[in-house]
C-alpha positions, 0 to 999 in steps of 0.5 A, spaced: 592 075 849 591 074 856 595 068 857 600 072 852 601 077 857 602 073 863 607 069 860 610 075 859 610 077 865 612 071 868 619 070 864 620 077 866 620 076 873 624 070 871 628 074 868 629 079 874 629 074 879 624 075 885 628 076 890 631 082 886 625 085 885 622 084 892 629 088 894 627 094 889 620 093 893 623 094 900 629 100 897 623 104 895 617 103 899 620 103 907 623 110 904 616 113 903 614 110 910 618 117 912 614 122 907 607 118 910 609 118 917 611 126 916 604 127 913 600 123 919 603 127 925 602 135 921 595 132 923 594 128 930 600 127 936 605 123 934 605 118 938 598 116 937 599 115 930 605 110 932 601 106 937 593 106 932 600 103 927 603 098 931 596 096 933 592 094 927 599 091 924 600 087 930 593 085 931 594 082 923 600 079 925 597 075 931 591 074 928 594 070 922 599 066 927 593 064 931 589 062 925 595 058 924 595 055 931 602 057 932 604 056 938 605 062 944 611 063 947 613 060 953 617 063 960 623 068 959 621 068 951 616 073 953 621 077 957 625 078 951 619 080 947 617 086 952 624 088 952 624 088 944 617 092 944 619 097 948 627 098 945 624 097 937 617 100 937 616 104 943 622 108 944 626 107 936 619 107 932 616 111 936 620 116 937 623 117 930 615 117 928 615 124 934 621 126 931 619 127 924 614 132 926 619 137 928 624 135 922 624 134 915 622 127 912 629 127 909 633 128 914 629 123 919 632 118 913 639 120 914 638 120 922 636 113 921 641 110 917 646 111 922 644 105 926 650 101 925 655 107 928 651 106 934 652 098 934 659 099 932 661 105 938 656 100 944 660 094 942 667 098 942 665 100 949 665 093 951 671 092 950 671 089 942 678 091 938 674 096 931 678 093 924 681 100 921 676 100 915 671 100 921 674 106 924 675 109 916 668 108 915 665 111 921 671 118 921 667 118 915 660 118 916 661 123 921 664 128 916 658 127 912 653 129 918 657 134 919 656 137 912 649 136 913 648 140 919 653 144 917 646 147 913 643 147 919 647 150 923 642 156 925 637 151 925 639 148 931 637 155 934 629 153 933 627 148 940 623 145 936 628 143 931 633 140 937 627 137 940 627 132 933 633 131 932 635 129 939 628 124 940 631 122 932 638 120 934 635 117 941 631 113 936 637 110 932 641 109 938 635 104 941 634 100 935 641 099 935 641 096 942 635 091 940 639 090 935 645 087 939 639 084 944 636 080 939 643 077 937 644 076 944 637 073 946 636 070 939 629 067 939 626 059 939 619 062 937 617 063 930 620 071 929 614 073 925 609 072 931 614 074 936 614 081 931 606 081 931 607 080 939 612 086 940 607 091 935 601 089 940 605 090 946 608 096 944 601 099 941 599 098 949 604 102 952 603 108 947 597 108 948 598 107 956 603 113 954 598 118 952 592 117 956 596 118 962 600 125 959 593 127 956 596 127 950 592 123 945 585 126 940 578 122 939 578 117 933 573 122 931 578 128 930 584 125 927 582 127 919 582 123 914 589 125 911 592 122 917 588 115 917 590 115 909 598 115 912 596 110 918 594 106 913 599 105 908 604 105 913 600 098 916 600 096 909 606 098 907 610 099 912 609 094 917 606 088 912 607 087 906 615 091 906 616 087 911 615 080 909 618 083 902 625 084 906 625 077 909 623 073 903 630 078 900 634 077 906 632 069 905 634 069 898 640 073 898 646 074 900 647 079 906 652 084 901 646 085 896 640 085 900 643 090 905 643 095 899 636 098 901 638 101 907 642 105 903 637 107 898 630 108 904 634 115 905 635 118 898 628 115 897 626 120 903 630 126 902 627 127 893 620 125 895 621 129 901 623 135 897 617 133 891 612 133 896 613 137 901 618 142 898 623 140 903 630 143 901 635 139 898 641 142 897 649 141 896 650 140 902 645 135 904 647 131 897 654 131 898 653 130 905 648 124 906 651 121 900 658 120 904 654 118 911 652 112 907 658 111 902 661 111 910 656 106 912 657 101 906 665 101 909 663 099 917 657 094 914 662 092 909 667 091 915 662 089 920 660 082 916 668 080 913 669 080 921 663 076 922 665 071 916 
């Protein structure tokens, strides 16, 4: 019987193909990592749940890595990873972590989700020409924002609500530059032992940060609803999703394998409304739904100019 269920099991995972499923990992579960982060900072500061986060994923990174004996980076690598860690996980994850304290798990989705706006507009003000379906699809995806925020016009009058959606967009904006700086600096070294460094490091300077403005809480005080949502966002978020993603982006081609970056925000926004009972109306489907319809047309742009 058992043999019979496994062999199931396998000619089914034949049939799907393993890296269509680890897509489907990656599409679902870094959607959920918005609802843990959101449930973890109700309870403790968000920062510090970003720096214990990136810690204890960072320590298991590294400590794979040096149970390996894979060699440690060497001069000017480490500027770019200091560099990497401060753009991607202090200030982009961090941030976004931050954000979602004052805003919907949902809405800090979408936000997220517009990275490629960023990459597009920094790169034009560099002086590269934009391809008219770049241009389509960002006068789009604008459209679509506004939709959104049209629903929260009155919204903005609450500072706190302003406070998560500029630390939001200054999040996306920063990992839109680590995206262009790791193009730039494109790594010699192992990038998995680079990510593990960065996590570790930028862990260092949340704590750093904390410490020094008096902000952080004992161990003891954070409640174990928050530890719950640190752990699952280690696991889930900064480890095994993450391994899921490259296997996926190894083993298919770019169009499909970008998909999750369209489907993490619906994920966000229906668990967000299940869960939370955070609003989901017309104009946040509608909206979000050209945003990344939007997206789709500049990536789609982006990667027929590369090729």
């Amino acid at each position: 019987m058992r043999t019979k269920i496994k062999n199931a099991f396998s000619s089914k995972i034949n049939a799907i193909g393993l890296p269509i499923l680890a897509l489907c990992w990656v599409s679902f579960f870094w959607g959920t990592t918005w609802i843990a982060s959101k449930e973890g900072v109700k309870h403790m500061p968000a920062l510090q749940l970003a720096a214990i986060r990136q810690f204890i994923g960072g320590l298991l990174y590294i400590s794979f890595f040096l149970f390996k004996k894979t060699p440690w980076p060497q001069g000017k690598q480490w500027k770019t990873i200091v560099i990497l860690s401060i753009l991607n996980f202090v200030l982009s994850n961090g941030l976004s972590t931050w954000g979602v304290k004052y805003i919907s798990s949902g809405l800090g989705a979408i936000i997220g989700a517009i990275v490629p706006l960023w990459i597009v507009i920094i790169t034009f003000f560099r002086g590269e020409r934009l391809a008219r379906l770049t241009v389509i699809g960002l006068i789009i995806s604008f459209g679509g924002v506004c939709v959104i925020f049209y629903d929260h016009l009155s919204d903005f009058m609450i500072p706190d609500f302003r406070f998560g959606i500029i630390l939001s967009l200054i999040a996306t904006l920063t990992w839109a530059f680590g995206s262009l700086y790791t193009k730039k600096k494109a790594a010699s070294f192992n990038p998995y032992f680079s990510l593990g460094l960065q996590m570790f490091i930028s862990s260092i300077l949340l704590f750093a940060y904390n410490g020094a403005t008096g902000t952080s809480v004992s161990l003891s005080a954070i409640p174990a609803i928050s530890w719950w949502s640190i752990a699952y966002l280690v696991i889930f978020g900064s480890v095994l999703t993450f391994i899921a993603f490259i296997y996926a982006l190894q083993n298919l081609p770019a169009e499909i394998s970008s998909i999750y970056a369209y489907i993490n925000p619906i994920i966000a926004v229906i668990l967000g409304a299940v869960i939370f009972g955070e609003v989901l109306n017309a104009a946040i489907a509608i909206g979000g739904g050209v945003t990344l319809f939007g997206l789709y047309m500049v990536n789609y742009s982006l990667r027929k100019g590369r090729k």
